[in-house]
N, C-alpha and C positions, 0 to 999 in steps of 0.2 A: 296404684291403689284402686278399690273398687269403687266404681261409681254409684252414684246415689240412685234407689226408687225411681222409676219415670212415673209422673201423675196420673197420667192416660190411665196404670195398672190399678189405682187403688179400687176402683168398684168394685173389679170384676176379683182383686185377691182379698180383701177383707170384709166385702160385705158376709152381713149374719157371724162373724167371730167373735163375738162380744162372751162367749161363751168359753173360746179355747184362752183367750186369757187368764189363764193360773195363776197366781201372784203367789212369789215363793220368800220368805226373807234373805236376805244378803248374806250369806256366809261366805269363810273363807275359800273356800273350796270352788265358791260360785265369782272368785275375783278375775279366771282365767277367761271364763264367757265373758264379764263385764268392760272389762279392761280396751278391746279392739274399739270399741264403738265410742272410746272418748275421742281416739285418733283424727285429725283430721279437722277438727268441729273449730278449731281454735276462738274457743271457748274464753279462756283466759284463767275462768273461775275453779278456784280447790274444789267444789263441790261436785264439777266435772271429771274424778278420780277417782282410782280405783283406791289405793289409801285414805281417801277419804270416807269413804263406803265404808269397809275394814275399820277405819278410830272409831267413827259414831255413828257408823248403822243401829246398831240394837237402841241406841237413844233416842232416835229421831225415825225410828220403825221403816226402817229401809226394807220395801221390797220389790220385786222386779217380776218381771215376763219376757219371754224371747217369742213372735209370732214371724215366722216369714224374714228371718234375719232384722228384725225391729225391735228394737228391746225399747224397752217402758219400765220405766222407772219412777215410783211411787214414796212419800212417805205414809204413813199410816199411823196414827198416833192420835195423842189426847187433843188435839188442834184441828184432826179431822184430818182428810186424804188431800195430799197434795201435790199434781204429778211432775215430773220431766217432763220437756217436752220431747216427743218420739225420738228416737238416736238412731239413724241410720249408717248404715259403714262407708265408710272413703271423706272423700275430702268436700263437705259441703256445709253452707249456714246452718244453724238449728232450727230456722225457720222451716225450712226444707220438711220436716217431719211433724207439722201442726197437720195434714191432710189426715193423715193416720189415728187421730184422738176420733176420727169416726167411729171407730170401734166400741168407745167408752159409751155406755145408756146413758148417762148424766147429762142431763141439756144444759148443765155449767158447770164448768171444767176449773177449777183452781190449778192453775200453773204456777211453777218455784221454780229456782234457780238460773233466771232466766237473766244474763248478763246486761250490762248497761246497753254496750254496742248494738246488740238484736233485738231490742225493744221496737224501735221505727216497723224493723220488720215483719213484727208481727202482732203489728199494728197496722198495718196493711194489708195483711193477710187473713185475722180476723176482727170480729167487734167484741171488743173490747168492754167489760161493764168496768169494773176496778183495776188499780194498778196501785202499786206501793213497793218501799223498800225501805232500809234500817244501814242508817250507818255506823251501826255496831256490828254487822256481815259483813259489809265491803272489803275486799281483798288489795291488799297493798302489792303495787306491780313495781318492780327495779329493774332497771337494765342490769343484763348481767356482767357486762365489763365495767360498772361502774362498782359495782360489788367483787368485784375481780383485783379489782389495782387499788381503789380507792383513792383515786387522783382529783386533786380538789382541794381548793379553801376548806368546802363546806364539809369535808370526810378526813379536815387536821384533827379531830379526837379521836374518831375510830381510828384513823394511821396509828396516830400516838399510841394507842392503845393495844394495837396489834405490835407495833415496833417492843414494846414496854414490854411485854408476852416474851419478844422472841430474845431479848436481852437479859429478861431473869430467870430463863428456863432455855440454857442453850442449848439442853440436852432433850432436844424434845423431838418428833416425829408424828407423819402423818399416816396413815395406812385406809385401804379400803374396808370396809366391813364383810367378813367372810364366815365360813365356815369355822376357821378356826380362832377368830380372835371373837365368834357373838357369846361365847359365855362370857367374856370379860364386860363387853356392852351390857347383858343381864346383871350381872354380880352391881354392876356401876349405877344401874338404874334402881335396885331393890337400896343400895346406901343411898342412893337420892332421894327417895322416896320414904327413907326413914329420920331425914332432918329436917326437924320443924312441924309446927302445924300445916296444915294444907285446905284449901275449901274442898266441899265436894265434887266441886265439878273439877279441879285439880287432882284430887284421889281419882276419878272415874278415869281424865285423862290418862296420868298414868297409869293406870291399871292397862286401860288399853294400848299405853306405848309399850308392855311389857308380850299384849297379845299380837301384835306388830315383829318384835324380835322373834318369837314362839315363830310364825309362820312365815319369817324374812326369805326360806329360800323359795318359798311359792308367792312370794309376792313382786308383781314389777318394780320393787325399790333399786335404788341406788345410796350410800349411805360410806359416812366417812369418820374416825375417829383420830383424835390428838391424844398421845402420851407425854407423859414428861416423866426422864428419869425410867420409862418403864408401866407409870404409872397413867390408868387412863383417865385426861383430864376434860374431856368433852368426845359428845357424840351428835350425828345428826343423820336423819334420813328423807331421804326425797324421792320424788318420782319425774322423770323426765316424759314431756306430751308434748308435740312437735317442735317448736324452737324452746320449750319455756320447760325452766326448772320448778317446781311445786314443795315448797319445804315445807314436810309436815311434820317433823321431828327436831327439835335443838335441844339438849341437856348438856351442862357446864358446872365443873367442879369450880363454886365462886371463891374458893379459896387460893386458886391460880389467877392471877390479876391478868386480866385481857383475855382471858378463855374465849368466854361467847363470843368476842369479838373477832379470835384469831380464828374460831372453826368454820366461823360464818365467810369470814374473806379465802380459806384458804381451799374449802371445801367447795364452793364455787369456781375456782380458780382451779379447781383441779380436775371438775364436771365439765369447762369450758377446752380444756386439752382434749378431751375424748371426744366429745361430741359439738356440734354447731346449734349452739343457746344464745337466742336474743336476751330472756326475758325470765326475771325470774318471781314465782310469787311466793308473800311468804304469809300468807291466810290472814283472816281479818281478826282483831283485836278485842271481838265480843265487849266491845263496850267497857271494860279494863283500862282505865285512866292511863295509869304507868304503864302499861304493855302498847298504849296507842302511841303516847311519847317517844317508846323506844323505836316503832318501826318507823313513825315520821323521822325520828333522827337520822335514819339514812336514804332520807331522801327519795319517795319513791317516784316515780313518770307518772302514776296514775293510783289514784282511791278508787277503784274497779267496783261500783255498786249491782247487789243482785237483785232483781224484781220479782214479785210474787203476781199475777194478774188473775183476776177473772173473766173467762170468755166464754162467748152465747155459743154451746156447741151445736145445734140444733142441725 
């Protein structure tokens, strides 16, 4: 993998560029540049993805620049500009790319998404005026063999519950998400989205899970679906970044008793065949009572919080 910037270069390659920084918004089209520069960062955090970009860029006014193989990443919105910090390629801290906010004219820089772990570091690297974070962001991390087998006291209801699945629907199968089975994921998503009330930011979600399916084969996903009898009874899709699975997708028909629970262990379980996953996250609970209850339920290694800071860029 490519190795990161050497310091020594930054004067002499980005002084006076403050100018060739173009900020473009985040489309689909633009997930293939974005995508490289999560690699490596182990990050931890969904907001470090390129499906993340893709659900709720246009919400949260995602937009970005490439200068000298350094992409910078912005939001831009009613809350005012708030950046990534600098994303260099290969395998290094995100500390690593705070030299590069030279470029910005603002002599105070608001940084997001900036994980728990790297906070020390960059806090060392520069001064720091404000710092904060919200634990309705915070991203729920799980070992992924623990979500894999389910072995434990603490994981006898979700077993039960997966066992309870696999005994009143014997006739049931798992399949990857492909070419030929994503109209059946579409048709399944448009009747999920036609039961019930929903809030807005439900409706917006999926709306966006639908723009998701629309551009699945340009997207780096990975994505798994349950039928029973034929019929498709859950969906989910994820993105795999160095050892760690990113689930940005879970839809479950609740009328199949143990769905969410069997796509969730089995669809893991079948990511960990392919590839070598420590770690899997499955994004933060926006402050959603019931939605936080449910991910505590299984237990996760770590409540992953993200820091917003402001720093003296001068």
């Amino acid at each position: 993998m490519a190795s990161c910037h050497s310091d020594d270069l930054l004067k002499e390659v980005f002084m006076h560029t403050v100018c060739r920084l173009k900020f473009q918004p985040v489309t689909a089209e633009d997930i293939a540049v974005i995508a490289p520069y999560f690699e490596g960062k182990r990050a931890g955090i969904c907001d470090m993805s390129a499906l993340y970009l893709h659900m709720w860029g246009d919400a949260l006014g995602m937009e970005y620049a490439v200068h000298d193989d350094v992409l910078f990443l912005r939001r831009n919105n009613k809350y005012g500009i708030s950046y990534y910090p600098p994303l260099l390629r290969g395998e290094c801290a995100l500390a690593k790319g705070l030299p590069y906010l030279s470029v910005l004219e603002e002599e105070r820089v608001r940084l997001c998404s900036i994980p728990a772990h790297e906070t020390e570091a960059f806090e060392r690297a520069c001064r720091v005026l404000k710092k904060g974070t919200s634990r309705r962001w915070a991203d729920y991390i799980y070992r992924a063999v623990d979500l894999a087998t389910l072995q434990g006291h603490r994981y006898n209801k979700k077993r039960n519950l997966v066992h309870q699945f696999e005994r009143l629907y014997p006739v049931h199968t798992y399949e990857e998400i492909s070419p030929e089975n994503i109209g059946d994921v579409v048709d399944f998503m448009h009747r999920f989205m036609a039961e019930g009330e929903m809030s807005e930011d439900k409706q917006y979600e999926n709306r966006r899970v639908l723009g998701v399916l629309a551009d699945y084969d340009r997207l780096p996903v990975v994505g798994g679906i349950v039928r029973v009898e034929g019929q498709l009874a859950a969906f989910t899709v994820a993105e795999e970044i160095d050892d760690m699975l990113v689930v940005h997708v879970e839809k479950a028909d609740r009328s199949f008793k143990g769905a969410y629970q069997y796509i969730n262990y089995r669809f893991v379980r079948e990511c960990m065949q392919k590839r070598e996953l420590h770690l899997v996250n499955r994004e933060d609970d926006a402050g959603d009572e019931g939605l936080r209850q449910a991910k505590l339920s299984y237990c996760p290694v770590d409540i992953l919080h993200k820091y917003h800071m402001v720093i003296d860029n001068k």
